[in-house]
C-alpha positions in Angstrom: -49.0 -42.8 -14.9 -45.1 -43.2 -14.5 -44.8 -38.9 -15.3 -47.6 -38.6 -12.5 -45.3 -40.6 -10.1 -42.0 -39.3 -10.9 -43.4 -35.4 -10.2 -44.8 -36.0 -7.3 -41.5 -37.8 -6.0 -40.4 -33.8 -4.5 -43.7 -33.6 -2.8 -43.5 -36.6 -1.1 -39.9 -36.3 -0.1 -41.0 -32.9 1.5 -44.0 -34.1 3.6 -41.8 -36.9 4.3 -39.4 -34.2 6.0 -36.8 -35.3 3.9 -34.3 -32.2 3.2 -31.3 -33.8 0.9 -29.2 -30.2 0.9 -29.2 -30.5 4.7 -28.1 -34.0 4.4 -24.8 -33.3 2.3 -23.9 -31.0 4.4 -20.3 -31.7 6.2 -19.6 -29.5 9.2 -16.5 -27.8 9.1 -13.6 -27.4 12.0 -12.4 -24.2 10.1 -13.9 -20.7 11.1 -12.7 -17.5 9.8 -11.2 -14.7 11.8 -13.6 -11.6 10.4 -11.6 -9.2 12.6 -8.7 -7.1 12.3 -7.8 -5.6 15.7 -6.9 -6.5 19.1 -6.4 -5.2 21.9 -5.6 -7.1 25.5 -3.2 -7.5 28.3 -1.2 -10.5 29.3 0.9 -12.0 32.8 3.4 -13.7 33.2 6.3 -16.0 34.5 10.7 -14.6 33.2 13.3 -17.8 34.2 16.2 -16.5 36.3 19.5 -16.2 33.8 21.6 -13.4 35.3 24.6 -14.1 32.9 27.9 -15.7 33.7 29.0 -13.1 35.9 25.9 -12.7 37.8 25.4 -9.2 37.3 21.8 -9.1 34.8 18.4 -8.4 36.4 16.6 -12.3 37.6 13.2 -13.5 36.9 10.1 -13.2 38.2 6.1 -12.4 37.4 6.1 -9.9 34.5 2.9 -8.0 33.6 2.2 -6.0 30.2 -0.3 -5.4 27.2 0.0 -6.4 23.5 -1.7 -4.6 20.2 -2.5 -6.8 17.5 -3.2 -6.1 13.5 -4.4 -8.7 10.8 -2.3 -8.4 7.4 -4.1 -10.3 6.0 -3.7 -14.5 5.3 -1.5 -16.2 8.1 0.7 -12.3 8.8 0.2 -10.1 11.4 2.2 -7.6 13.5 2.2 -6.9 17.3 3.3 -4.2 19.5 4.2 -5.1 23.0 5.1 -3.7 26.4 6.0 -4.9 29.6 7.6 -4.8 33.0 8.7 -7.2 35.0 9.7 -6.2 38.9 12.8 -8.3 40.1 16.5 -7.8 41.3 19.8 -7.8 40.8 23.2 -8.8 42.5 25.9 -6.2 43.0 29.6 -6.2 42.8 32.6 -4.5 44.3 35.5 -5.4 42.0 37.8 -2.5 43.2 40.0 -4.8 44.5 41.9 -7.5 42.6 43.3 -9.1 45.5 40.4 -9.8 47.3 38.0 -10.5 44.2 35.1 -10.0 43.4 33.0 -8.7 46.6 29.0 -9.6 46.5 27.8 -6.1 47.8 24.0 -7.3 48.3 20.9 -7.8 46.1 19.3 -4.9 45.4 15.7 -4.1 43.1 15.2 -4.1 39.2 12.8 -2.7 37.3 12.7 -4.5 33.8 10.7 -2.9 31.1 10.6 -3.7 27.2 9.1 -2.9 24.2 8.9 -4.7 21.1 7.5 -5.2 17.3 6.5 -8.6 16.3 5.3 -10.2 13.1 3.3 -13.1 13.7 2.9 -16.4 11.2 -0.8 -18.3 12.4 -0.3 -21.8 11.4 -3.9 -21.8 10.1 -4.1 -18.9 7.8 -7.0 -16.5 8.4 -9.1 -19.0 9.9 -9.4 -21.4 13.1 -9.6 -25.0 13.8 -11.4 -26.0 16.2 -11.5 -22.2 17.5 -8.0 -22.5 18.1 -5.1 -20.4 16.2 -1.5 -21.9 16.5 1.1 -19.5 15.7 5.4 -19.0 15.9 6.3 -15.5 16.5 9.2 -13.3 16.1 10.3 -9.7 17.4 13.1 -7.0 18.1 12.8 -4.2 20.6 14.6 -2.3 24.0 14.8 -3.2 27.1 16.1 -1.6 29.5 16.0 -0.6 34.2 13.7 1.7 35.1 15.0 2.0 38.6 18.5 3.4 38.3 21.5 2.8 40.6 21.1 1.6 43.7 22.6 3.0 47.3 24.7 0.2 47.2 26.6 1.3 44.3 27.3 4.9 45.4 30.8 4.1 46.8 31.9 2.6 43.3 33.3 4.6 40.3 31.4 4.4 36.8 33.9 1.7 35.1 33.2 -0.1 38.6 29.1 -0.2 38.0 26.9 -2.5 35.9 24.3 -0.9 34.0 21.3 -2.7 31.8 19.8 -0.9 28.7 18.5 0.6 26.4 19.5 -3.1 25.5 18.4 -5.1 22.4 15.4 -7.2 22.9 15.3 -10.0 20.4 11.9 -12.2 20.9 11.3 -16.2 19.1 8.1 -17.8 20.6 5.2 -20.0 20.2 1.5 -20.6 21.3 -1.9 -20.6 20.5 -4.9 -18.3 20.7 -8.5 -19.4 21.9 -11.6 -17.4 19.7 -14.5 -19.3 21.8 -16.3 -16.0 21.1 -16.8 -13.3 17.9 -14.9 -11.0 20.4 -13.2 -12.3 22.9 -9.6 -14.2 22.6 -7.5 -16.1 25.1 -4.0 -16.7 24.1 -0.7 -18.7 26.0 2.4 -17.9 24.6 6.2 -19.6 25.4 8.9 -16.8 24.5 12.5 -16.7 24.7 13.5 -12.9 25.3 17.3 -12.4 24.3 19.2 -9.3 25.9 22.5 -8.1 25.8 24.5 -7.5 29.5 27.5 -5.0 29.0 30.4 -5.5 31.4 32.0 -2.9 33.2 35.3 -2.5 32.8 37.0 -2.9 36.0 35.6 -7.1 35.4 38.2 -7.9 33.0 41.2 -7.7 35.4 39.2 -11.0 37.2 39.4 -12.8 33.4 40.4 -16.1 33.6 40.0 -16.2 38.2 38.1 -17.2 40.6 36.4 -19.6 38.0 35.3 -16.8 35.7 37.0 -18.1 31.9 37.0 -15.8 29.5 34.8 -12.8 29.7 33.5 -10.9 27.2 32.4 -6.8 26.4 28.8 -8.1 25.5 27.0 -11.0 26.7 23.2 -12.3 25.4 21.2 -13.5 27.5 18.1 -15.5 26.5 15.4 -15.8 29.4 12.2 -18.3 28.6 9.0 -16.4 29.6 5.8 -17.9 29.8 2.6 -15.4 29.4 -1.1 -16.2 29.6 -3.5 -13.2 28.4 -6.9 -12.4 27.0 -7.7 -9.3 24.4 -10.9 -7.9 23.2 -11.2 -8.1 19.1 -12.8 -5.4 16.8 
């Protein structure tokens, strides 16, 4: 009798709708990322830091699109481009007597290009369906618009110029997966540049509150970016 009841304790536990594999089950905050590519486009916010002698391009919205591959674990690598529409301040410094001369304001056209190698926080998967990550990158920068009409009466050692300059990228942020394809990502960046300075600057060294000046100045703008990318 006690073999009879100790078989038929499985039977009973079914009709009873008792499923004890379902029961021991935990859910789990961790998803993996089964995709490799991405593709998507971001926008933006760049801080205005024109440099000590106010000469670099300002801040502003910036617009661009971003290329994404999986290495494999918490690696991947990015290629990015972007452009960001702004100004910058001209200078006569022809004469050493009067100073430096504000000319006018006149427009910028920022674009850059970068690689990036990307460290997710979480590995290969997400929590929550969210990926933190800290990023890092080198590229060009450089002004697509050229001089400007304001500059035509000054001589070349007289003129500032920006790029091809080195773009060195640190960020962080976090991507959103709330679908198998689709991602939403925010990103806080500090872009570093390089401003040259033209020559005929250095004879203002040490006036009109200027310090020391040097050949080469970096820059580092924050930039902010929110984006979204499809994922194959």
């Amino acid at each position: 009798m006690r073999r009879i009841s100790l078989a038929a304790l499985p039977i009973l536990a079914v009709a009873m709708g008792v499923t004890p594999a379902l029961g021991q089950e935990v859910p789990s905050p961790y998803e993996f990322i089964d995709t490799r590519h991405q593709a998507g486009f971001f926008v933006g916010a760049a801080a205005d830091n024109r440099g000590s002698l106010d000469l670099g391009p300002g801040g502003g919205l910036l617009f661009g699109g971003r290329y994404g591959l999986e290495l494999g674990g918490p690696f991947a690598i990015e290629g990015t481009a972007f452009m960001l529409p702004t100004d910058r301040n001209v200078y006569d410094p022809s004469d050493p007597d009067e100073g430096l001369e504000l000319l006018g304001s006149t427009n910028s056209t920022v674009a850059g290009i970068d690689g990036r190698l990307r460290f997710t926080l979480t590995g290969d998967r997400t929590w929550n369906d969210l990926a933190p990550f800290a990023l890092a990158g080198v590229g060009l920068a450089f002004d697509l618009s050229g001089d400007s009409p304001l500059e035509e009466d000054l001589f070349g050692e007289e003129r500032f110029s920006f790029g091809p300059a080195f773009l060195g990228v640190l960020g962080l942020g976090s991507r959103w997966l709330p679908t198998d394809r689709l991602t939403i990502r925010a990103d806080a960046l500090l872009h570093i540049w390089r401003l040259g300075t033209p020559e005929a600057f250095f004879q203002f060294e040490g006036e009109n509150g200027l310090g020391s000046i040097s050949e080469n100045e970096w820059t580092g703008v924050g930039v902010v970016t929110l984006g979204g990318a499809y994922r194959f």
